[in-house]
C-alpha positions as CSV (number, residue, x, y, z in Angstrom):
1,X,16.4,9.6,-0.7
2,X,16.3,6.6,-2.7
3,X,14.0,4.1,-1.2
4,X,14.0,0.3,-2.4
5,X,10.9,-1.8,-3.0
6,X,11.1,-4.8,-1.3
7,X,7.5,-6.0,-3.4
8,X,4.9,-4.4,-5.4
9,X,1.1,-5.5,-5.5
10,X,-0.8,-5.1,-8.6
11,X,-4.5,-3.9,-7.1
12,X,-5.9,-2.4,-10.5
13,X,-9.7,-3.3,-10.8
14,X,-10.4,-3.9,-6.9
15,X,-12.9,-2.8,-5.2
16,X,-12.8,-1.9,-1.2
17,X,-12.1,-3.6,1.0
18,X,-10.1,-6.3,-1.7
19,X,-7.1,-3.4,-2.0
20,X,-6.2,-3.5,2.1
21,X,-7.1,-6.9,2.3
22,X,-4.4,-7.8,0.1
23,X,-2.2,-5.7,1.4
24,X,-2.3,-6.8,4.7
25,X,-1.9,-10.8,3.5
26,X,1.6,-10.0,1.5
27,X,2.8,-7.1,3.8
28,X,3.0,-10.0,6.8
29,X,5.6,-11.9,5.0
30,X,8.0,-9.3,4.6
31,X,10.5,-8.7,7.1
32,X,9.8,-5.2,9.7
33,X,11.5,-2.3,7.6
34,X,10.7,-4.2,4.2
35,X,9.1,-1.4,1.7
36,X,5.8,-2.8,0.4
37,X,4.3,-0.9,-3.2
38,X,0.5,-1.4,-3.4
39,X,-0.9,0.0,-7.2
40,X,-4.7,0.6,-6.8
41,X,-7.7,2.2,-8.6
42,X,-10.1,2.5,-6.4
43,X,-10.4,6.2,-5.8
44,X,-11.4,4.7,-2.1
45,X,-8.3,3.2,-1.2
46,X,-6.9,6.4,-0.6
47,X,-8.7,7.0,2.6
48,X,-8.7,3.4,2.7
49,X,-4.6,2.8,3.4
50,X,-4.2,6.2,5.0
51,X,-6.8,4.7,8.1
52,X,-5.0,1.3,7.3
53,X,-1.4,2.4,8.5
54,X,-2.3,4.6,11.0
55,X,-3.9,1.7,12.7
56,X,-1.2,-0.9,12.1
57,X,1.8,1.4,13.1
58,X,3.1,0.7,9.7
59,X,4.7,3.8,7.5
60,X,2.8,5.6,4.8
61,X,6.0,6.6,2.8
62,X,4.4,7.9,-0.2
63,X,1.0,8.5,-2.4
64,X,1.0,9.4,-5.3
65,X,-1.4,9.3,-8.4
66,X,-0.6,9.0,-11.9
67,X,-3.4,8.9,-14.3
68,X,-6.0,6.3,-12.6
69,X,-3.9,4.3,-10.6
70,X,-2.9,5.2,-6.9
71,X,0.7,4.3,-5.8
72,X,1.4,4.0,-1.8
73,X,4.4,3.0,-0.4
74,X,4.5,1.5,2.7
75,X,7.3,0.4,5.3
76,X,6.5,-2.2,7.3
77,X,6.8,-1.8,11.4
């Protein structure tokens, strides 16, 4: 399945909470089913957008790490 970034934030070098909170300004201009790309570094935004989608009903689509930097892909509700 090929899935189709709508936008990607570049989070590299923030600390918590600066990863979600960024996340959660750009993710409300997209449109519901837009597919957000957040690259972080902090090994705690892992937990950090895991807890973040489950309590905003939008979809965790993919995590993935390659070398330092996190990659989640997120679909918004």
């Amino acid at each position: 399945m090929s899935i189709t970034v709508t936008q990607t934030l570049d989070l590299k070098g923030l600390s918590c909470p600066m990863p979600i909170v960024k996340t959660a300004q750009a993710i409300k201009a997209l449109q519901s089913g837009d597919v957000l790309e957040a690259l972080a570094t902090d090994p705690g935004s892992v937990p950090d957008f895991i807890a973040w989608c489950r309590s905003t009903g939008n979809e965790l689509m993919e995590q993935t790490k390659e070398a330092d930097v996190f990659r989640f892909v997120i679909r918004k509700r």
